[in-house]
Every structure is written in C-alpha cells, then in structure tokens.
C-alpha positions in Angstrom: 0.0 0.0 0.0 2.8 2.5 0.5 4.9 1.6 -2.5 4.7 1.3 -6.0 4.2 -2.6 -7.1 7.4 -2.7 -9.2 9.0 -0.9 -5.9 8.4 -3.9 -4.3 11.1 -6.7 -4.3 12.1 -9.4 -1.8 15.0 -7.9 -0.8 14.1 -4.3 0.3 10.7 -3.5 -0.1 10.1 -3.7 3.4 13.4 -1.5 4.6 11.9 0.7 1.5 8.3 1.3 2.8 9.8 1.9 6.5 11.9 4.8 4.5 9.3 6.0 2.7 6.5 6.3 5.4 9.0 7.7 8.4 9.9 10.9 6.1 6.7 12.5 7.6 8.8 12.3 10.3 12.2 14.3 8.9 12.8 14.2 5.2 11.3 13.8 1.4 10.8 11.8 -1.3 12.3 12.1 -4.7 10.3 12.1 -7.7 11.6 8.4 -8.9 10.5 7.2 -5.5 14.1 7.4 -3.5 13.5 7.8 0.3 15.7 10.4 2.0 15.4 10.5 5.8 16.8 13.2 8.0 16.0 14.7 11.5 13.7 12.1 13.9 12.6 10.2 10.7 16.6 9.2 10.0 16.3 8.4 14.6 13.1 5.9 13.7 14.5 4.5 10.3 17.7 3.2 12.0 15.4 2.3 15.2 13.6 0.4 13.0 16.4 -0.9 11.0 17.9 -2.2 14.4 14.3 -3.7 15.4 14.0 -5.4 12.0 17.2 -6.9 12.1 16.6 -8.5 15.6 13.0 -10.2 14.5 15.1 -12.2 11.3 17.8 -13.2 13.8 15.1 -14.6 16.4 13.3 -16.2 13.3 16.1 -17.5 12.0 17.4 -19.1 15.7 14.4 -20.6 16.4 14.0 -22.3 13.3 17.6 -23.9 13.6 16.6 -24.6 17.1 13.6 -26.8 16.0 15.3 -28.1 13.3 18.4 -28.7 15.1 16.5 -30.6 17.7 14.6 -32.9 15.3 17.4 -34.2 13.7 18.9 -34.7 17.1 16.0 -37.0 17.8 16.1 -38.7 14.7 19.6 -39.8 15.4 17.6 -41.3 19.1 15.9 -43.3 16.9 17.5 -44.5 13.9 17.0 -42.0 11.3 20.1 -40.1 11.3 23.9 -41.4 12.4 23.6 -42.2 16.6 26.9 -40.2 17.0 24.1 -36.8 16.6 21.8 -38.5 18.6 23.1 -36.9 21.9 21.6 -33.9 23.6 24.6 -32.3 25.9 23.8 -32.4 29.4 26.0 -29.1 30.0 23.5 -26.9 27.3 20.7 -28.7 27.2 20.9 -28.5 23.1 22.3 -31.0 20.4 25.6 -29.2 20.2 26.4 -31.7 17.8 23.9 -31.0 15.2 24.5 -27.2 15.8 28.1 -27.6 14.9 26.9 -29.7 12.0 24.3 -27.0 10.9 26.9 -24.3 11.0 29.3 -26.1 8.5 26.0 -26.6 6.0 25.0 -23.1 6.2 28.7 -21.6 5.8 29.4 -23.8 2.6 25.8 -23.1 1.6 26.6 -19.1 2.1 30.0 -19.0 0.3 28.6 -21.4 -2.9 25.9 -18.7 -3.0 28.1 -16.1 -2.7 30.8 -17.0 -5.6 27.9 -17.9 -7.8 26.1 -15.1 -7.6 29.7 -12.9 -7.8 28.3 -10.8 -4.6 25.4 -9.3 -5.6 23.2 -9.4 -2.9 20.1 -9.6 -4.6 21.1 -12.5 -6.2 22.4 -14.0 -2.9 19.3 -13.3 -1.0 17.1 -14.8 -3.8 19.2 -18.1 -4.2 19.2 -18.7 -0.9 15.9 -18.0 0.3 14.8 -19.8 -2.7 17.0 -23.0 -1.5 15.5 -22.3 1.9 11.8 -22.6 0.9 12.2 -25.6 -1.5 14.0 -27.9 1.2 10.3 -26.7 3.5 8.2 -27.8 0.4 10.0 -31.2 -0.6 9.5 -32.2 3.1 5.9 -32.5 2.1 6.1 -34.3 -0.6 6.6 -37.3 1.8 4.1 -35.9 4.4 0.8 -35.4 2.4 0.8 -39.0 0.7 1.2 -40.2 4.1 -2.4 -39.6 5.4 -3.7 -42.0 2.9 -1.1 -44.1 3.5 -1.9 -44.5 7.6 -5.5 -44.2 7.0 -5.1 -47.6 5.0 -2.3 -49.3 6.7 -3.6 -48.3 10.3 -7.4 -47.3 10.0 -8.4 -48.3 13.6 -5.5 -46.1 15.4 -7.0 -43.4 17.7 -6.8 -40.2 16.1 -7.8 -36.7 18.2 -9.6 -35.8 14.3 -9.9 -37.3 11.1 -10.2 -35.3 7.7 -12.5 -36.7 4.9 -11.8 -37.9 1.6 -7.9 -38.7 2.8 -7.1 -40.3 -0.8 -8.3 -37.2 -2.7 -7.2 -34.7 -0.4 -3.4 -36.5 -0.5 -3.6 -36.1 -4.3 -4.2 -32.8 -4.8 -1.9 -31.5 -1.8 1.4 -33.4 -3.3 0.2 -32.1 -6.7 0.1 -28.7 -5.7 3.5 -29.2 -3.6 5.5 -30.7 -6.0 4.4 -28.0 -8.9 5.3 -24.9 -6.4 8.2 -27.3 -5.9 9.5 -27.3 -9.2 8.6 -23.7 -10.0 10.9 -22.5 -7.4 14.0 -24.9 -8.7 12.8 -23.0 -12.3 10.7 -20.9 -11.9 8.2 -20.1 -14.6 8.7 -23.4 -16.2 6.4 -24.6 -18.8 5.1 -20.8 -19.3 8.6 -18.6 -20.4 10.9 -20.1 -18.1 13.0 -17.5 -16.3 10.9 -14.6 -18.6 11.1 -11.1 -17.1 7.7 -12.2 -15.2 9.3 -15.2 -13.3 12.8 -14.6 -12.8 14.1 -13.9 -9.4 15.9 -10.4 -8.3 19.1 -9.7 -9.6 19.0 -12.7 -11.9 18.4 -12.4 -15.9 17.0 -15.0 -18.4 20.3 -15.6 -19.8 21.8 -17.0 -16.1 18.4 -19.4 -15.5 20.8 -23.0 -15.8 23.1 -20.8 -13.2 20.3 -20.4 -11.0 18.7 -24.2 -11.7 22.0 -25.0 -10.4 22.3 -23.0 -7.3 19.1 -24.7 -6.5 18.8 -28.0 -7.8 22.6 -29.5 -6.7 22.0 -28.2 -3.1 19.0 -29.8 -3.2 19.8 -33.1 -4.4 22.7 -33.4 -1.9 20.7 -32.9 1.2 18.4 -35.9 -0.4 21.4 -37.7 -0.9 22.7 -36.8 2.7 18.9 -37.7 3.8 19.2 -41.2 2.4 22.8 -41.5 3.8 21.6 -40.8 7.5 18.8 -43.0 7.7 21.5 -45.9 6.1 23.5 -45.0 8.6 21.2 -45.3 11.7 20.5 -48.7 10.6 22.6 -50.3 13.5 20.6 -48.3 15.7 17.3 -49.1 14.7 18.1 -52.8 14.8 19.1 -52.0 18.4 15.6 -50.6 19.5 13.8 -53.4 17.4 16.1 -56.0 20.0 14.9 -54.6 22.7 11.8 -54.7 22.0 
C-alpha cells in the first residue's frame, strides 16, 4: 500500500516502505521514488532498522533450534547417524547437530556467494529460494502419508480425522510438487526464467546458473537424507532387539 508494485522486491521492499513512510517524520521523497530521511525520521529509520534486524535473527534461531533438535531425535531413533543423537547435558541443546548446521550453512553461504559474484540480490534470492524448497519437498513425503496410515492403520485413535484422505493426499502433493519445481525453475512450462518469473538480480540468460544454485543443493541434502537413515541402521536394529 505504501509503495509502487514494481517498488516492491524481496529484498528491500520492506526496509523501503519503512523509508518512505517515516519521512513524515524528517525528510522527502524524490520524484523516482528514493526515500531520504533526516532529523527524527533518519532516529526511527535506524530504530527500525535495528528492530528489524533482531525479528530475522530470532526467526532464523528458532528455526535452527527446531530443526536442530529434530534431527537430534532422529539420530535417538534411527534416522540419522547415533553419533548426533546426543543432547549435551551441560546446554541442554544438540551441540552436535548445531556444529553440523553451521558447517552446512557456511558452505551453503560461500557457494551462493561465488555464484552469484556478490550481488546481494542474487544472494538473498538463491538462498531463500534453497531455503523454501527444502520446506516444500519435506511434504512431498508428508501429504501421501495420510492416505497411507489411513489404510495401513485405519483403527489407530486419532484426536480428528479429515475426509476424503485419498483425494485430499492427491491434490496437496500435486500442488506441492508444482510450487516445488517452479521455485527450482521458476516459470517453467510458461517462459521459463521470462522477465515475469525470474528472481531479483537474476536475468533470463543466467536461469541454468540459478537451476543450479538450487537443484545441486538440493539433491545433496536428499542424498545426505538417504545417507543418514542408512546409517542409523545399526541403531534401529538395536531398538527393534529390545523390543
């Protein structure tokens, strides 16, 4: 509502509209639409800028916290190696896994980086993009499992069941693995990588440079996916002896 559509962009249109609407505050607005603060309005743009910056980092913490913790668990019970199965009883956290997730991001960061030769529109694009699809493909394995229970385990007490479990599996994964594949390449099947689907910073001409920034990533947490649960074979056959 405060900018101009093509103002608005994944990277700054937020930090942009802050700019823009503070100048009632302390400075103007430039005919093309630049944002010059001064006075209180430059005090509450870098208040805000402080503010904004703090709300990301807590997102971002918490997810790795959560995620962090899963895989933790998962190495408990046989999906991942046993050796990051371990919570330490010092922090409280799975130190190992946090170690672990700090080596993926940093080589994630610094692939994304060279690729994209700095730019940070690029960078902020690729890797959000990478971010997202790793969320979606998750649920390619979680939506076809509703029919799945509902047929192999039908008399399990559930707290709610939804209706028409075959149909609404179907459609979900569908619509999952299309948004999945549109953010590996985006606008595929309609202009791929045309001016109307291509990411900021990126141009039709670097699409395969993009495909790849998303697609290899991609493909090697899957690998590593199917490498863990390999791995915690040993302890799954442990559990199932005990049992």
């Amino acid at each position: 509502m405060v900018l101009p559509v093509k103002a608005v962009t994944g990277l700054g249109g937020f930090i942009d509209a802050i700019r823009q609407v503070f100048t009632v505050y302390g400075g103007h607005v430039a005919a093309d639409g630049t944002a010059t603060l001064s006075g209180a309005g430059s005090l509450l743009g870098h208040l805000a800028a402080i503010m904004f910056i703090l709300t990301v980092l807590s997102s971002g913490v918490t997810w790795i916290m959560g995620s962090d913790r899963a895989l933790a668990v998962s190495g408990y019970d046989g999906a991942a190696p046993r050796f990051l199965g371990v919570i330490s009883s010092r922090f409280g956290t799975p130190v190992r896994v946090n170690i672990l997730s700090g080596l993926v991001s940093t080589v994630v960061l610094v692939l994304a980086h060279e690729l994209t030769h700095g730019s940070a529109a690029k960078l902020f694009g690729a890797v959000l993009g990478l971010a997202v699809s790793t969320t979606l493909v998750s649920y390619l394995g979680i939506f076809p499992a509703l029919a799945v229970l509902r047929r192999k385990a039908p008399d399990v007490p559930r707290p709610y069941k939804a209706p028409l479990p075959r149909t609404i599996s179907v459609v979900l994964t569908a619509l999952i693995l299309f948004a999945s594949v549109q953010l590996v390449a985006p606008g595929l099947g309609d202009h791929w990588f045309g001016s109307a689907y291509a990411p900021d910073g990126w141009s039709h001409a670097e699409r395969w440079k993009y495909l790849l920034t998303e697609a290899v990533p991609l493909l090697g947490f899957m690998l590593l996916g199917v490498l863990f649960w390999a791995l915690g074979r040993p302890t799954r056959a442990s559990l199932a002896a005990k049992k």
